[in-house]
C-alpha positions in Angstrom: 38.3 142.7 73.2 36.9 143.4 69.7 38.3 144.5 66.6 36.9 147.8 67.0 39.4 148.1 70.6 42.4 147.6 69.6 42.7 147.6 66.0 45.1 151.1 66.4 47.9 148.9 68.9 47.1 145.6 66.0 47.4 148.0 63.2 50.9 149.2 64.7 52.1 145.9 64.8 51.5 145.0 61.5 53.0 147.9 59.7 56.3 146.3 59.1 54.9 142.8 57.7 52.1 145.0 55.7 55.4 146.7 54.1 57.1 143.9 53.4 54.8 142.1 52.6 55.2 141.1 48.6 50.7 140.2 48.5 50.8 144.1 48.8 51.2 145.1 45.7 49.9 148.7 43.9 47.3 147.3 43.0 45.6 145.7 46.6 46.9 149.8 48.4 45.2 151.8 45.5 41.9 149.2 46.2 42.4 149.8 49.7 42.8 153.8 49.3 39.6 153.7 47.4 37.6 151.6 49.8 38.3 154.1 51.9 38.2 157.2 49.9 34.6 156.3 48.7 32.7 154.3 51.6 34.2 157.0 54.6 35.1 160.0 53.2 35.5 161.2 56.8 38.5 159.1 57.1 40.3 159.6 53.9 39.1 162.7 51.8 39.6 163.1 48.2 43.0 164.8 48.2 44.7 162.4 50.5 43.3 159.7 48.6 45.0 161.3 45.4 48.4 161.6 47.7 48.2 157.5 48.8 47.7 156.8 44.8 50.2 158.9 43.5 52.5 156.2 41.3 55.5 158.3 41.4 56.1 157.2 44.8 57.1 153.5 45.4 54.4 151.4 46.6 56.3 150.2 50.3 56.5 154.3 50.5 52.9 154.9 50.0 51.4 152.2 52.1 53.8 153.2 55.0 53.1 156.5 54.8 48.9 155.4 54.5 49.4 153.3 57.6 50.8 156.0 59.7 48.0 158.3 58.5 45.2 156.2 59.4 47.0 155.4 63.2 46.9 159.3 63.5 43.3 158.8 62.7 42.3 156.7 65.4 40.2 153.6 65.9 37.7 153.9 63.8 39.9 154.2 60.3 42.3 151.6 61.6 39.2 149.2 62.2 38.0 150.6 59.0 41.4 149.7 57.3 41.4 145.8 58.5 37.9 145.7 57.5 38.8 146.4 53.8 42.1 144.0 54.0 39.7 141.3 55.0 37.3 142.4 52.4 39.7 142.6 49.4 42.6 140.3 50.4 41.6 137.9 52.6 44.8 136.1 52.1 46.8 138.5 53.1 44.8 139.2 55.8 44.7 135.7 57.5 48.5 136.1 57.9 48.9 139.0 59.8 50.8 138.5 62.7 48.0 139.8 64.4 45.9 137.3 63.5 48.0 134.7 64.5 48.3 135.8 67.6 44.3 136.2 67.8 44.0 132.5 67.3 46.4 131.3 69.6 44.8 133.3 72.2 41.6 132.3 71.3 42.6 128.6 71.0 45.5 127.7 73.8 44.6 124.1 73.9 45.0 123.7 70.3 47.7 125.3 69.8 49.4 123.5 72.6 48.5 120.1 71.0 49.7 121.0 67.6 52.9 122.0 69.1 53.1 118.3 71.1 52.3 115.9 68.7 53.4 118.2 64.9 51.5 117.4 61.8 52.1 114.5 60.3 50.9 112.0 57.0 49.5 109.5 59.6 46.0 110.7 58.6 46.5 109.9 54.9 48.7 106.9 55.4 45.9 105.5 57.5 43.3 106.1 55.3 44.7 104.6 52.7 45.7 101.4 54.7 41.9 101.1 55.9 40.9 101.6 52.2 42.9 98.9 50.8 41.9 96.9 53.8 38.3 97.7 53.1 39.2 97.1 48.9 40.6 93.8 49.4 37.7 92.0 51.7 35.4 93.6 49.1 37.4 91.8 47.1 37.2 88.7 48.8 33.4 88.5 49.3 32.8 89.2 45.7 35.5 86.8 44.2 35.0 84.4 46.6 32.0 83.2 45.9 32.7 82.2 41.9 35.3 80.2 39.6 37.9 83.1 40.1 39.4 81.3 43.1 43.0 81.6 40.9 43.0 85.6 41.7 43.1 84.9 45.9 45.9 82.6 45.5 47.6 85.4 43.2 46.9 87.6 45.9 48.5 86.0 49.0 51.7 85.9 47.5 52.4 89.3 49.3 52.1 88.1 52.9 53.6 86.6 55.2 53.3 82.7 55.9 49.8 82.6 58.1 48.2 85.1 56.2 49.0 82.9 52.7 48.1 79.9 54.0 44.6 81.7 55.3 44.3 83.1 51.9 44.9 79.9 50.0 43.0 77.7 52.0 39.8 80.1 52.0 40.4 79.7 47.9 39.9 76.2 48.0 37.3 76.0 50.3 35.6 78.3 47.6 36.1 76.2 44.8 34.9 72.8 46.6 31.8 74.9 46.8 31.8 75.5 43.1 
């Protein structure tokens, strides 16, 4: 199924989040009107273009009343219609419920693992532990070497019994070297 298919039945069930929707503000519907007004006349002429703009009428009214218009067009202006969301806001765009829908569809293994193991800070958490890992034998190699033995006794202090006495005897291993 494309976009062009069934944009009409997607555009009907996104009315109600595109009206309540605070991202669509005057502005974003009078850009949208006039995407439409000047690229296809054929779907929104000049005076109904005027009538979708008009700023005595609140903005929810407007784009509900544009929305309805261009499912009375047919396909083409409703396709035409998500083309210049996606254009203009692609935010706003992206979160249809529509779209959502689209990429679960599209996508059932991945959204089936995202909804078994949620997201988490593991990914971060474990970078940062391999980084410090990766920091401290840096560390090591580059201090161990030299008359700086003092700094991998400092350092051991943290851990636990094995891991000082590894630390501290590596230290003075390096310094009979010295």
């Amino acid at each position: 199924m494309t976009d062009i298919d069934d944009s009409h039945e997607r555009l009907q069930r996104d009315a109600h989040f595109l009206c309540s929707d605070r991202k669509m503000d005057t502005e974003l519907v009078d850009r949208l009107v006039l995407q439409l007004n000047r690229i296809y006349p054929q779907i929104l002429s000049d005076k109904e273009a005027r009538r979708f703009r008009d700023l005595r009428v609140p903005t929810e009214v407007r784009l509900a009343q544009l929305l309805t218009f261009l499912r009375g067009r047919g396909e083409d202006a409703c396709y035409e219609f998500y083309r210049g969301l996606h254009i203009l806001a692609e935010n706003v765009y992206a979160g249809l419920p529509s779209r959502a829908t689209r990429r679960e569809v599209a996508d059932p293994k991945r959204t089936t693992a995202a909804a078994i193991h949620p997201q988490s800070d593991r990914g971060s958490m474990f970078f940062l532990s391999c980084f410090s890992f990766v920091v401290g034998a840096a560390m090591l190699y580059y201090y161990g070497e030299g008359e700086t033995c003092p700094f991998l006794r400092g350092s051991a202090a943290g851990f636990s019994k094995g891991a000082k006495y590894v630390f501290i005897s590596y230290a003075e291993v390096g310094r009979q070297r010295t």
